[in-house]
N, C-alpha and C positions, 0 to 999 in steps of 0.2 A: 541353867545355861542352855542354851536354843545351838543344836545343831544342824540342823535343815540346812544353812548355807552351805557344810560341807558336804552334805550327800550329793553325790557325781548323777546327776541326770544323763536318761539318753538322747541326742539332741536328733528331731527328728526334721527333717527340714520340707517344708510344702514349697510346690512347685506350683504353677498357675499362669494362665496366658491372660496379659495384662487387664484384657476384658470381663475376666471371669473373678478378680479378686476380690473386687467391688462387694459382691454378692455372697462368695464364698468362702474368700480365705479366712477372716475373722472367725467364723465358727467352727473351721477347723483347728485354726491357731488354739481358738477356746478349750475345744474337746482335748487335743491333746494335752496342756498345762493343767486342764482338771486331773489329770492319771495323778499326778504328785510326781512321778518316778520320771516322766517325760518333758524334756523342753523345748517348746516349736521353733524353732528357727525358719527365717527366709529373707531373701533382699528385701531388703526396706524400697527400692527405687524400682518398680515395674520394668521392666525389659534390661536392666542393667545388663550389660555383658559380664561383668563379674561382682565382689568375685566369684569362684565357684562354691562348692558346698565343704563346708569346715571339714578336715579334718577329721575329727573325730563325730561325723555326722553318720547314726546306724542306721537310721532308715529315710527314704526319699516317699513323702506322699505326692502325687499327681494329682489334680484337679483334674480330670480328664473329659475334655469333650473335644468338638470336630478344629474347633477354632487350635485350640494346645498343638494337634498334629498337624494339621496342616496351614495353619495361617503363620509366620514369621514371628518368631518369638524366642527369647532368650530362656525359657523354660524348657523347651525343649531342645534345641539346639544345642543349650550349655549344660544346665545342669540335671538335665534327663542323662546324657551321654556325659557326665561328669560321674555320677550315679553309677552306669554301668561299666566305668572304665575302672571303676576303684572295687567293683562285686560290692556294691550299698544292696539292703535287701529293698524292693520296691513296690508298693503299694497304690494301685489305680483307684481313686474316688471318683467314679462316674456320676456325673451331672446330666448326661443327654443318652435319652434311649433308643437311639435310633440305632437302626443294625449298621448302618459306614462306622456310624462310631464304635460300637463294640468289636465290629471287623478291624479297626485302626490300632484299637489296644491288643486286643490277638498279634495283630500283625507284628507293630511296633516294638511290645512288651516282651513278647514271647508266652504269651498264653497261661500269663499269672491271672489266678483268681482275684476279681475286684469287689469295692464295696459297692453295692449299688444304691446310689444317693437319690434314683430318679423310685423309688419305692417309697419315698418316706427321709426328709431331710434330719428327725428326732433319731431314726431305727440305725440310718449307716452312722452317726455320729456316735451312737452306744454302740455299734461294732466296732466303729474305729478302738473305741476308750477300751473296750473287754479285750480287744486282740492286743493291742499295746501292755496291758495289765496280764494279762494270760500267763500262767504256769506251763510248764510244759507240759501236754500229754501224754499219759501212760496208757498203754494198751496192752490189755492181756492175749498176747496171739494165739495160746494155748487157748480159746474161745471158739467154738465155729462164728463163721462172718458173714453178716446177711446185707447184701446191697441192694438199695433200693433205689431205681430208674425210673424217671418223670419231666413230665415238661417243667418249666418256672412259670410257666403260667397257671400251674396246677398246684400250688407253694402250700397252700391254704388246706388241700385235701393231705398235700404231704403232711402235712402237722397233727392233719386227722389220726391220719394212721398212724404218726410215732407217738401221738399223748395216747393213742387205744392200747400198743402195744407197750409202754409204759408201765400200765396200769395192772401187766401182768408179769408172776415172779419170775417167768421164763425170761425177759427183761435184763435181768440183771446177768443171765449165765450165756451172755453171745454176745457180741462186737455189732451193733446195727450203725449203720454206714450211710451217708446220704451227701450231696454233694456241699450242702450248707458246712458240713465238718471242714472242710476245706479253709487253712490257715488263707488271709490276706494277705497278695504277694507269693503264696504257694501258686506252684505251674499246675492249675486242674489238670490238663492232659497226662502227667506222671503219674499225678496222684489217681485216677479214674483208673487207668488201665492196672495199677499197682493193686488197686483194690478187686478190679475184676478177676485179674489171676490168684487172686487169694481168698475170694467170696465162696462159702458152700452152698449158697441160695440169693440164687437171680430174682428179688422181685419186680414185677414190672406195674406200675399204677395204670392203668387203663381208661384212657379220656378221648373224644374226639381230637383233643391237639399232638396224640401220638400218630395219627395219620398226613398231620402235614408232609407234602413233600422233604424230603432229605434233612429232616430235626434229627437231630443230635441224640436223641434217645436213639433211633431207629437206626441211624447211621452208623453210629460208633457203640453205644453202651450194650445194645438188643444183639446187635452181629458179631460182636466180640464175644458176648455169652454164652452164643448161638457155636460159635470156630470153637468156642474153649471148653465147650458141652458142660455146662455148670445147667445146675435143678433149677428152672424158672416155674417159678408162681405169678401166675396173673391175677391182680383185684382189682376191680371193677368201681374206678371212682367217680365216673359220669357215665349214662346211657351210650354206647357205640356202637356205632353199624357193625354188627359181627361179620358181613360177608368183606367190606373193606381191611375189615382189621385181619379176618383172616388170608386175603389177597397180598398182607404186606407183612403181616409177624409172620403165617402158615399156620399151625396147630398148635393152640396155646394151651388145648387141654380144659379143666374146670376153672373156671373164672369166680371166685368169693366174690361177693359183692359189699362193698366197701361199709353201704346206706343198713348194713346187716348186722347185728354181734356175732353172727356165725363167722364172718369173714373175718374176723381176730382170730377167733377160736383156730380157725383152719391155718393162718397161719403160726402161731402159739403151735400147735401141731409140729407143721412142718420144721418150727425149730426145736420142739423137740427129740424130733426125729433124728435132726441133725445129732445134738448132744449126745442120745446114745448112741448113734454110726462112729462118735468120735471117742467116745467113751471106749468101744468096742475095737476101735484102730491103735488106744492105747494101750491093749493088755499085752 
């Protein structure tokens, strides 16, 4: 006897400005009814004014681009602000990379982390399906916690560095922290500063795109670090003008360099160092 029809799915419902459904909603509808555990729901009729979102509807996905915010639409009008009048958890899938748009879901959203669809329509569709599916995380806090600060434009070197330090046992005895960890629908701004004040080691990746004008590494993640005097490690994952970089970080000290095995090594170090400081704070 087949019981699947009475397993209670969670109904997850996509949102979408009539223009954008065409092209996207079906593959999200998709992604979601592959989980097993998740069932898509959304109005059948593009701009209906209702009705709004079921009842018993646990998360709201967004199709999110400039048209959703600001062109006249019952997605967001209705059931965006249906969403947040009931505390639904909500989930931005960005379609368009343009910074209005990303400024719009800041704005809008409240500064929930989103999927970013404009990287790869295969990659957010397998984030959507693993976050939907996800266990909860456990984290051992009794760990020291090592944060690590980098452009998104710099995604590629980040992965460098966390499949190098992977590969060492040190690895397994510290909390390594990155902003990719960040649940879909979590508020990155909570989550960032939450971790800052709890990180034993600031690393900062090192590229010509941490010198842009007022980037968000430099603004928020570097000077926070900086106020909250946490150990910063600098490595060096692109050639940089050191006299710029020094005009805008100050003294960053010895810089590993990324393109190096040494620069694991050192920092492998640095978190071992940690380990015993903490080892050492609990006798």
């Amino acid at each position: 006897m087949h019981t699947d029809a009475y397993i209670t799915k969670r109904k997850i419902f996509i949102s979408a400005h009539p223009a954008d459904r065409y092209e996207y909603l079906q593959a999200v509808v998709d992604a979601v009814n592959e989980t097993g555990s998740c069932e898509a729901v959304y109005n059948t009729i593009p701009n209906d004014k209702g009705p709004f979102l079921p009842e018993d509807a646990d998360t709201l996905v967004i199709i999110a681009s400039l048209k959703y915010f600001v062109w006249a639409n019952s997605g967001y009008a209705s059931e965006y602000f249906d969403a947040v009048r009931k505390g639904i958890n909500i989930i931005p899938f960005l379609i368009e990379s343009a910074q209005n748009v990303i400024d719009l879901v800041n704005m809008r959203c409240g500064k929930l982390q989103y999927i970013d669809a404009t990287q790869g329509m295969g990659f957010a569709l397998d984030t959507l399906r693993a976050h939907l599916t996800a266990e909860d995380r456990t984290v051992d806090e009794s760990l020291p916690s090592v944060f690590i600060s980098y452009r998104r434009a710099d995604r590629e070197l980040l992965h460098t560095l966390v499949e190098s330090l992977k590969e060492s046992p040190v690895y397994d005895h510290v909390n390594v922290w990155y902003d990719e960890v960040i649940a879909p629908g979590e508020n990155y701004s909570s989550s960032i500063l939450y971790q800052l004040k709890n990180c034993n080691l600031f690393i900062l990746l090192v590229t010509p795109n941490i010198l842009e004008p007022s980037n968000y590494v430099w603004r928020v993640e570097y000077k926070t670090a900086k106020e909250m005097r946490k150990r910063i490690f600098a490595i060096e994952g692109q050639k940089t003008d050191k006299q710029a970089l020094a005009q805008m970080y100050g003294n960053l000290g010895h810089m590993a360099d990324l393109k190096h095995k040494g620069a694991i090594h050192a920092v492998v170090s640095e978190i071992a160092s940690l380990r015993k400081a903490r080892k050492n704070n609990d006798r």
